[in-house]
C-alpha positions as CSV (number, residue, x, y, z in Angstrom):
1,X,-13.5,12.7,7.0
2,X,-10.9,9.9,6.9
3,X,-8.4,10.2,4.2
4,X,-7.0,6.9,3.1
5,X,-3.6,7.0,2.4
6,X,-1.5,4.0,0.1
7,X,2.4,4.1,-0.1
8,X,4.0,0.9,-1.9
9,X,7.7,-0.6,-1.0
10,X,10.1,-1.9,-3.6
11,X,11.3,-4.8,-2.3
12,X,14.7,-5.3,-4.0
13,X,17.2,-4.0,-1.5
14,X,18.2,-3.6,2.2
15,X,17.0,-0.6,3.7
16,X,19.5,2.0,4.6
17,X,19.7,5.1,6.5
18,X,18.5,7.6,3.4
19,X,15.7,5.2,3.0
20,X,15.1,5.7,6.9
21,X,15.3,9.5,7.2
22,X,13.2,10.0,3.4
23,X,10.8,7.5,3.9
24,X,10.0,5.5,6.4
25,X,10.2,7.8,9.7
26,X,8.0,10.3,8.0
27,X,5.4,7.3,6.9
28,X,5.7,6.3,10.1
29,X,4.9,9.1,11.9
30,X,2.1,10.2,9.3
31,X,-0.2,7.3,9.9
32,X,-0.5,7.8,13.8
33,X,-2.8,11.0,12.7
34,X,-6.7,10.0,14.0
35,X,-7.8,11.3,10.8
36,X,-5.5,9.1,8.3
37,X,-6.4,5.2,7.2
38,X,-2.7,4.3,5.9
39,X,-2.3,1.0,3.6
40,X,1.3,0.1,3.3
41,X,2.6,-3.0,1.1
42,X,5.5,-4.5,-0.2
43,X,5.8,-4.5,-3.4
44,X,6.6,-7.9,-4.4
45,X,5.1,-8.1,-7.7
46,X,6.4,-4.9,-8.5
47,X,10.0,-6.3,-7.7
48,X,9.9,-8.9,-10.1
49,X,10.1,-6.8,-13.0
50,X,12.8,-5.2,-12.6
51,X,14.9,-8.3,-10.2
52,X,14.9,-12.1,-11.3
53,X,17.1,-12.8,-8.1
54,X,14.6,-15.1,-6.1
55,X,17.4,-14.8,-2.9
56,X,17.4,-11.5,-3.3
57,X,13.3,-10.5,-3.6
58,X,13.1,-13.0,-0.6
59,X,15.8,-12.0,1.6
60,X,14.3,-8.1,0.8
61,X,10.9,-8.9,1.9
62,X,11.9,-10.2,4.9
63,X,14.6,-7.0,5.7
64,X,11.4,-4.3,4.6
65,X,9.1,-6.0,6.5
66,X,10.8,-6.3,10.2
67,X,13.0,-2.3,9.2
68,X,9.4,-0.8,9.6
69,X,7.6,-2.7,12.1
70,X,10.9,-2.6,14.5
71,X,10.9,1.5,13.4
72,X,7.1,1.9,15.3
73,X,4.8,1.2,12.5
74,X,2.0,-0.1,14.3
75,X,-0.2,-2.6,12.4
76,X,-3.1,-2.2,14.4
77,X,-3.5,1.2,13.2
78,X,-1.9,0.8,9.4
79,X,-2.6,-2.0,7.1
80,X,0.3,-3.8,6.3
81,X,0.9,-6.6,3.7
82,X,2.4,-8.4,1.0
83,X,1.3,-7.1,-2.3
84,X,1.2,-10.7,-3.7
85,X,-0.7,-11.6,-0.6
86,X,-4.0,-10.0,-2.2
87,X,-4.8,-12.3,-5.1
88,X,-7.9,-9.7,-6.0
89,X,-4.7,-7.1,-7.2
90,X,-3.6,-8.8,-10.8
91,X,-7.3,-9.8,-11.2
92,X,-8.4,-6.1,-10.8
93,X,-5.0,-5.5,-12.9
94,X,-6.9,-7.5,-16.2
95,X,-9.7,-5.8,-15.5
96,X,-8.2,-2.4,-16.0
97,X,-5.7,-3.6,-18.5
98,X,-8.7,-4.2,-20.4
99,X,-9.8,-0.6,-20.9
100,X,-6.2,1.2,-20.9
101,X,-5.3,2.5,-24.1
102,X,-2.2,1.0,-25.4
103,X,-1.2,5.3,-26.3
104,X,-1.3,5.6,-22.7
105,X,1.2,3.3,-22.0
106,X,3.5,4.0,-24.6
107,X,3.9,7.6,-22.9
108,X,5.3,6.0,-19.6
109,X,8.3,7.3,-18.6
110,X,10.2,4.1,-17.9
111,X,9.1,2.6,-20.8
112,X,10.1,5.5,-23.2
113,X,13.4,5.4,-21.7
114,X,14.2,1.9,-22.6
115,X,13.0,2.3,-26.3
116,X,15.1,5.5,-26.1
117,X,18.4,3.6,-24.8
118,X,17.9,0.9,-27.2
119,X,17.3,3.4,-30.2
120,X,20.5,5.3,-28.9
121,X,22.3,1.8,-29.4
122,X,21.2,0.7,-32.4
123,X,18.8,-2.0,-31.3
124,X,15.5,-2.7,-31.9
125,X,13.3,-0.7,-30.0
126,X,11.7,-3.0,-27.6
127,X,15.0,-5.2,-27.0
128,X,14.9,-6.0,-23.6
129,X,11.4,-4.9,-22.5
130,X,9.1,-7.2,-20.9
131,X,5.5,-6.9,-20.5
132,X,5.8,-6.4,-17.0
133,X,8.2,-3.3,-17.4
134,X,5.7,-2.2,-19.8
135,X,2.0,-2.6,-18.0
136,X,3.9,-1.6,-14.9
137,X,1.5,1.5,-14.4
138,X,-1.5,-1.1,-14.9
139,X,-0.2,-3.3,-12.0
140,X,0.5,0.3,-9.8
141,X,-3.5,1.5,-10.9
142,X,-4.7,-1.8,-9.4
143,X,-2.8,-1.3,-6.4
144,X,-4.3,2.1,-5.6
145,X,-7.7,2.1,-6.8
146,X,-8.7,-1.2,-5.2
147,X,-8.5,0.5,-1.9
148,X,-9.6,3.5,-3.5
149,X,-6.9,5.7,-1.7
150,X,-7.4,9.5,-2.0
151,X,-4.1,9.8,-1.5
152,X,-0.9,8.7,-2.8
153,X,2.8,9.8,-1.3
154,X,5.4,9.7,-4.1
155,X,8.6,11.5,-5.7
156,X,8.4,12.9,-8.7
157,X,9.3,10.2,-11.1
158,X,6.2,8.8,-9.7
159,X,3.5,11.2,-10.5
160,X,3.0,9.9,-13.9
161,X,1.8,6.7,-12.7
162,X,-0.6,8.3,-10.0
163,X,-1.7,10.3,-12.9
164,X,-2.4,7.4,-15.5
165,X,-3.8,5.6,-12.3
166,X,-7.2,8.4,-12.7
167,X,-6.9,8.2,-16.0
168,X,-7.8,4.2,-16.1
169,X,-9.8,4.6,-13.4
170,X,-11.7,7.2,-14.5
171,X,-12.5,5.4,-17.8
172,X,-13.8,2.0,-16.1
173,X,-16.3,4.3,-14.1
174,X,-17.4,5.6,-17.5
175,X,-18.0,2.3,-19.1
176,X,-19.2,0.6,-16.2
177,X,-20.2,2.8,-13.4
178,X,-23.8,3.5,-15.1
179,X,-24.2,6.5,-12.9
180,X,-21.9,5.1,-9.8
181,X,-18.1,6.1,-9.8
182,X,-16.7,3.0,-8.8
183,X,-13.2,4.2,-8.1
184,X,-12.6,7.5,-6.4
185,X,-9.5,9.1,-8.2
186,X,-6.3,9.4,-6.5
187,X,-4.2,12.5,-5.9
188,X,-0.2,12.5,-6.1
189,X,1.0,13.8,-2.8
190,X,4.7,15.1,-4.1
191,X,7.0,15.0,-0.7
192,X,8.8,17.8,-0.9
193,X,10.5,17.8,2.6
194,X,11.7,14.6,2.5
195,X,15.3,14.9,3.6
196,X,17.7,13.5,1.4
197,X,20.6,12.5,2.9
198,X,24.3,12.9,1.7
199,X,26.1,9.5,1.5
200,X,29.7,8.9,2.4
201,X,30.9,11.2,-0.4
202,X,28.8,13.9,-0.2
203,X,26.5,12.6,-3.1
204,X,22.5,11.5,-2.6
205,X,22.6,8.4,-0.5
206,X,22.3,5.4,-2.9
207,X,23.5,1.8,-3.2
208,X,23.7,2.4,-7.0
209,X,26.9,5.0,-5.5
210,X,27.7,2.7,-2.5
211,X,27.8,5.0,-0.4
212,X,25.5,4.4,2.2
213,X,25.1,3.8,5.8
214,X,23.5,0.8,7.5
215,X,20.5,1.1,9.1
216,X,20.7,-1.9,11.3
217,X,24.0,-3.1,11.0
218,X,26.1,-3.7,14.3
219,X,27.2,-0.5,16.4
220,X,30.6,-1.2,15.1
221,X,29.1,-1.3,11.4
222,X,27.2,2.2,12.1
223,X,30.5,3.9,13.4
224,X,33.2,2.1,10.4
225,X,30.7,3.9,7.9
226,X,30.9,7.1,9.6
227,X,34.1,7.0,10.1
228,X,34.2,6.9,5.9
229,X,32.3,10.1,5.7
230,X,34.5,12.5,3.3
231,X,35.3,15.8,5.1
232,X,37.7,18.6,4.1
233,X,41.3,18.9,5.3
234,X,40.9,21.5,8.5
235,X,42.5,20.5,11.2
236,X,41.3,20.4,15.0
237,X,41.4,23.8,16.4
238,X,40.2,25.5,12.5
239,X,36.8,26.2,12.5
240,X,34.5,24.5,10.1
241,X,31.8,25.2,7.6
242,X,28.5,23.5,8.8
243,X,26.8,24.6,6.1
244,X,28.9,22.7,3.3
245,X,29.5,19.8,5.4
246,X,27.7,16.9,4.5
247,X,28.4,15.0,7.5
248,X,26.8,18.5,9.4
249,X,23.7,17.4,7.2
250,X,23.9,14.1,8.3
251,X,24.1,15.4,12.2
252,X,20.4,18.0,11.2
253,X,18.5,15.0,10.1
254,X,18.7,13.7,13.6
255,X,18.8,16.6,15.9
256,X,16.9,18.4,18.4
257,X,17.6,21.9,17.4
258,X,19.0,22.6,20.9
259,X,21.4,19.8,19.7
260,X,22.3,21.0,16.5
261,X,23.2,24.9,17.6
262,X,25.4,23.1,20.2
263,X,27.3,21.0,17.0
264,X,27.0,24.1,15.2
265,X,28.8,26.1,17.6
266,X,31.6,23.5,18.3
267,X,32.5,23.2,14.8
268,X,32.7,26.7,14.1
269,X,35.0,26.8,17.5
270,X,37.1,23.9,15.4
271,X,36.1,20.5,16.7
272,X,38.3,18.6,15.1
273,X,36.4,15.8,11.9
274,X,37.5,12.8,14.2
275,X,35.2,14.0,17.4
276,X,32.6,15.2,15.2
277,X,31.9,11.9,13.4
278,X,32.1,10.8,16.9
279,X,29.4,13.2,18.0
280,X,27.0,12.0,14.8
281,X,27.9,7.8,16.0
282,X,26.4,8.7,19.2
283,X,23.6,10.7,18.2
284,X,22.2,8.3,15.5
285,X,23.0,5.2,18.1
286,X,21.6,6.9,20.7
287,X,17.9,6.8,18.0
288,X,18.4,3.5,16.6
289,X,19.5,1.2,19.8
290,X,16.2,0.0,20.4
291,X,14.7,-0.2,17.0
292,X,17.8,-1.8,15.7
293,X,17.4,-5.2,19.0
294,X,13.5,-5.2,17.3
295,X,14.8,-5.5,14.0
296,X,17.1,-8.6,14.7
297,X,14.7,-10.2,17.1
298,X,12.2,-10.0,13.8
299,X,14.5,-11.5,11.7
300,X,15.7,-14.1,14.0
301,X,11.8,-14.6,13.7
302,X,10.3,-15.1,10.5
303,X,7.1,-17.1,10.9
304,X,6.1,-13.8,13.6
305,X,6.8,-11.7,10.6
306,X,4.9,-14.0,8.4
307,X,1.9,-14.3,11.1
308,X,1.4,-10.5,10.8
309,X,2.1,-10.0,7.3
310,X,-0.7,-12.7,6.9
311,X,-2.8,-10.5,9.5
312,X,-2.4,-7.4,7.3
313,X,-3.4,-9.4,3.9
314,X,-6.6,-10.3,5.6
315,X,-7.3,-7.1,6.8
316,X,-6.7,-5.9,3.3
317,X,-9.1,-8.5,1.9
318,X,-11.8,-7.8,3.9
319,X,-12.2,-4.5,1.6
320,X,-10.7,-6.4,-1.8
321,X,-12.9,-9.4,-2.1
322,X,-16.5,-7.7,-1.7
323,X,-15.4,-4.5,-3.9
324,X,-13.5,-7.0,-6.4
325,X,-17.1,-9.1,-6.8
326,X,-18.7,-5.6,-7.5
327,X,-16.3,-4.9,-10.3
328,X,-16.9,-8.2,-11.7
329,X,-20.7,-8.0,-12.0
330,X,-20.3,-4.6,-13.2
331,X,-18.6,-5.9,-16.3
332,X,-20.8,-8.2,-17.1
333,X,-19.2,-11.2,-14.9
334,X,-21.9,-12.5,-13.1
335,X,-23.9,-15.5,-12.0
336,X,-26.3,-16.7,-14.2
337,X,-28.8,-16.3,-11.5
338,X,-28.8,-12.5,-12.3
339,X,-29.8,-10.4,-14.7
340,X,-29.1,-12.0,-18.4
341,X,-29.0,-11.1,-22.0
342,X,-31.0,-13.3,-24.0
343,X,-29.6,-13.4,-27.7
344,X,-29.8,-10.7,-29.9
345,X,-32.6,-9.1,-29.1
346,X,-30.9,-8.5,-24.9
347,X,-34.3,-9.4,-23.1
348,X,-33.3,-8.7,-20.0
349,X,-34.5,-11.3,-17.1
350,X,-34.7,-8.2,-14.1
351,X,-34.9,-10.2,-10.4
352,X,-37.9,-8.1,-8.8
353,X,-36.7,-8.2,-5.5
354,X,-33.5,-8.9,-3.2
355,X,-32.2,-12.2,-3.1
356,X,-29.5,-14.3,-0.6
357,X,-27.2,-16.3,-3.0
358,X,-25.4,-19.0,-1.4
359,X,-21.9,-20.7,-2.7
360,X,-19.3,-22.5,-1.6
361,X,-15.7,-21.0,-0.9
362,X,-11.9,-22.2,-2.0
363,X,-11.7,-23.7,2.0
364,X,-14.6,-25.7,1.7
365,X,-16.8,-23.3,4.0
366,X,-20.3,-22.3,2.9
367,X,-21.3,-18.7,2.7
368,X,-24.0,-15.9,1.4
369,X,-24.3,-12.5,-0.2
370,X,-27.6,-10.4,-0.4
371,X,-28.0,-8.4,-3.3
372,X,-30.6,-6.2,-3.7
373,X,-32.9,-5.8,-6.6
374,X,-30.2,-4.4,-9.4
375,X,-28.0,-7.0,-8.2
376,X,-25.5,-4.7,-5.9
377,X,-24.1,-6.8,-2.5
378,X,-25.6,-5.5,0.8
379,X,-24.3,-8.3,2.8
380,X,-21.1,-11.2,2.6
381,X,-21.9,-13.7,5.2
382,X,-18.8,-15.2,7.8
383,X,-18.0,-18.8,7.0
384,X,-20.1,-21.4,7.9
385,X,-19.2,-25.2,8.7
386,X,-22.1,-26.5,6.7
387,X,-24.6,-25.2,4.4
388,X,-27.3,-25.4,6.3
389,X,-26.0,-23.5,9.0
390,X,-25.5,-20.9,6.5
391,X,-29.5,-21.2,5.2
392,X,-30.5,-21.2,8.7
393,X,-29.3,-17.7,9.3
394,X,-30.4,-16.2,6.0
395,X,-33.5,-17.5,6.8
396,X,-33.7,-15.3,9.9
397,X,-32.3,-13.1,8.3
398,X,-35.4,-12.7,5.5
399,X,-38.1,-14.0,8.5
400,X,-38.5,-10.5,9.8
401,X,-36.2,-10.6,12.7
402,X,-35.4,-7.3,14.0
403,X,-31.8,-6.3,12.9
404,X,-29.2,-6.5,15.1
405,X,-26.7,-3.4,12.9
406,X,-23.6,-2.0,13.9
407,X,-21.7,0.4,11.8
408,X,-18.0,-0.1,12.2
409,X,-15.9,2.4,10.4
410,X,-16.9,2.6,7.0
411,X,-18.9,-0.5,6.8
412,X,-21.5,-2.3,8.9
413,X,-22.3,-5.4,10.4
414,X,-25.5,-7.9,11.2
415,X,-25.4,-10.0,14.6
416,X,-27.6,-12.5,15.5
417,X,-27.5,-13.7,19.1
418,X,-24.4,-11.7,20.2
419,X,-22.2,-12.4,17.0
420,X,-21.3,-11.3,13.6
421,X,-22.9,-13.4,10.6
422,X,-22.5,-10.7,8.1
423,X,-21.3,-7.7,7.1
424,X,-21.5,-5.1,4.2
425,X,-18.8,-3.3,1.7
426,X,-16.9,-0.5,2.4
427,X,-17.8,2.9,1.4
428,X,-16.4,5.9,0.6
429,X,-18.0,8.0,3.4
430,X,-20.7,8.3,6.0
431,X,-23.6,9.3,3.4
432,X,-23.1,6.2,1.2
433,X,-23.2,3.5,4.2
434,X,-26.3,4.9,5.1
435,X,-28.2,5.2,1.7
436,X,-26.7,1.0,2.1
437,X,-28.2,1.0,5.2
438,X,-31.9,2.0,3.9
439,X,-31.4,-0.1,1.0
440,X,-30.7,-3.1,3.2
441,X,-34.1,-2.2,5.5
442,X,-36.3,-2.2,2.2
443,X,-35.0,-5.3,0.7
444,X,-35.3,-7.5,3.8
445,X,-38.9,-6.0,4.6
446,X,-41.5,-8.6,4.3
447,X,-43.0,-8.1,0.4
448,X,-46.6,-7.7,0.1
């Protein structure tokens, strides 16, 4: 089975080395596993709630994105995109805002903390604190449970919110799953080898310290901030301690362990702190050359980084928009050519059979969705030009012509003379696309 795995990306800063070695190498190198379906966004929205910098969101955005395409990530594997790219993510937000308790959110961390501060200060409790700081975990739910990821990479300051994220999911699925779990709940993945790298003074690696080191700044850049790294007075020729040198830690990161017993050995023989920092300039060049010419050839670049951040969104929305129109008929959302509630009494008008809905969509094209007979979507039709192109494929579609289906991953798709016209949700395993698949036999089989 394919886990689904969703890590999001503050975008408020520059990406430095910590950030390299703790997060993104180890993403990186995660999603290239054949069993693993990685989603990994910028989180723009998030950003704004704790930056009102537009420069600096922008300028952020634009550093994330190329710092992990130029480090390998390879989008045709991972999906990668904007958060605010999805416009389905702060409408599934209000959904789920709608049935989170407000106790819930009062027991967020970040949230308790600033009433805390303020309390500590003598101001009002809520001084300062801004809807967004304070539905933040709604906005983080929405983010994992539209793609209903089973997995979710975080530190420990984030478990909470992958915690309240089952918590609100689980509670739509009880008011509105009527025996279907719309959301599968997500499990906190707590990375507990991620190196964390000593700074330039021996603390964590921060830009709240400044102390870090570039990631793609010049070579001259890279070797000035090494050449800043604190080390102890020995002198050449008196042998070091590796093991409390920070700049040894630094070296370990990055090493083949043939390389590092070689550093290890010198320094206890009493390389002197000057060739040593040389040693870790070369060593960290020597991995970030290439990556590093990527990097500014992206940024010289930005509509290619745009064109593929736009790729990615679409990608993403391919699973968003059908499973977002599900949600919405769920809660009672719906077209009033469904099932409706008449007065007081709530006749209910049931459709007997499946039905092809046409409508119009925001770019003028014409499309169609088959629901069966509870109202659940089999199929979202591709755009059509016209709307009668659009009828004269549904039409074959319910005229009995033998189905042309091809699963593709966890969906499936119709073809009528060599190409797509339509194609079904996503779902959460094999099993489920195929009860789809029997449901979609039976309601296009001629009624008697």
């Amino acid at each position: 089975m394919t886990t689904r795995i969703l890590t999001g990306i503050t975008t408020t800063g520059t990406p430095h080395l910590g950030n390299y070695a703790g997060a993104i190498r180890p993403a990186i190198v995660a999603s290239r596993a054949s069993d693993v379906d990685s989603f990994y966004f910028l989180a723009d929205y998030h950003a704004l709630i704790k930056c009102d910098d537009p420069a600096r969101i922008q300028r952020s955005r634009l550093e994330i994105a190329a710092t992990w395409l130029a480090c390998g990530l390879d989008t045709d594997k991972a999906t990668f995109y904007r958060q605010s790219d999805i416009p389905e993510i702060p409408e599934l937000t209000w959904l789920l805002t709608c049935v989170s308790a407000k106790g819930l959110l009062n027991r967020a961390h970040a949230y308790k903390a600033s009433v805390d501060k303020n309390l500590e200060s003598g101001e009002d409790p809520d001084a300062g604190v801004t809807m967004g700081l304070y539905s933040y975990p709604v906005l983080m739910a929405a983010d994992i449970l539209m793609f209903n990821a089973h997995k979710v990479p975080v530190g420990r300051d984030q478990i909470q919110h992958v915690e309240m994220a089952r918590d609100i999911g689980q509670r739509f699925n009880h008011l509105f799953g009527a025996g279907r779990e719309f959301f599968t709940l997500p499990e906190a993945v707590i990375e507990e080898e991620v190196a964390t790298l000593p700074g330039l003074d021996g603390r964590k690696m921060s830009k709240s310290y400044d102390n870090t080191i570039p990631l793609f700044g010049s070579a001259k850049q890279l070797k000035d901030a090494i050449a800043r790294i604190v080390t102890d007075s020995r002198a050449p020729g008196e042998p070091k301690d590796p093991d409390n040198s920070h700049l040894f830690t630094l070296y370990q990161a990055f090493a083949t362990p043939a390389q590092l017993a070689e550093f290890r050995a010198e320094l206890l023989a009493g390389l002197a702190w000057g060739e040593a920092k040389q040693r870790l300039f070369q060593l960290l060049d020597s991995e970030l050359g290439e990556a590093r010419e990527r990097y500014h050839a992206l940024i010289e670049r930005p509509s290619d980084l745009e064109d593929i951040l736009l790729a990615g969104a679409a990608k993403a929305r391919k699973i968003a928009s059908p499973f977002l129109n599900e949600l919405r008929e769920a809660v009672g959302l719906r077209s009033f050519r469904t099932n409706v509630q008449v007065g007081g009494e709530a006749k209910k008008k049931a459709a007997k059979s499946a039905r092809f809905v046409s409508f119009r969509d925001e770019d003028g094209s014409f499309r169609f969705r088959l629901l069966d007979a509870d109202g659940e979507q089999l199929l979202l039709s591709r755009s059509f030009a016209d709307g009668k192109a659009a009828g004269q494929v549904s039409k074959r579609l319910q005229g009995g012509d033998e189905l042309d289906l091809r699963v593709e991953g966890d969906a499936f798709g119709i073809w009528l003379d060599d190409e797509q016209v339509a194609t079904s949700p996503s779902f959460a395993d094999d099993a489920a696309r195929e009860t789809a698949i029997q449901r979609l036999y039976a309601a296009l089989a001629p009624q008697e």
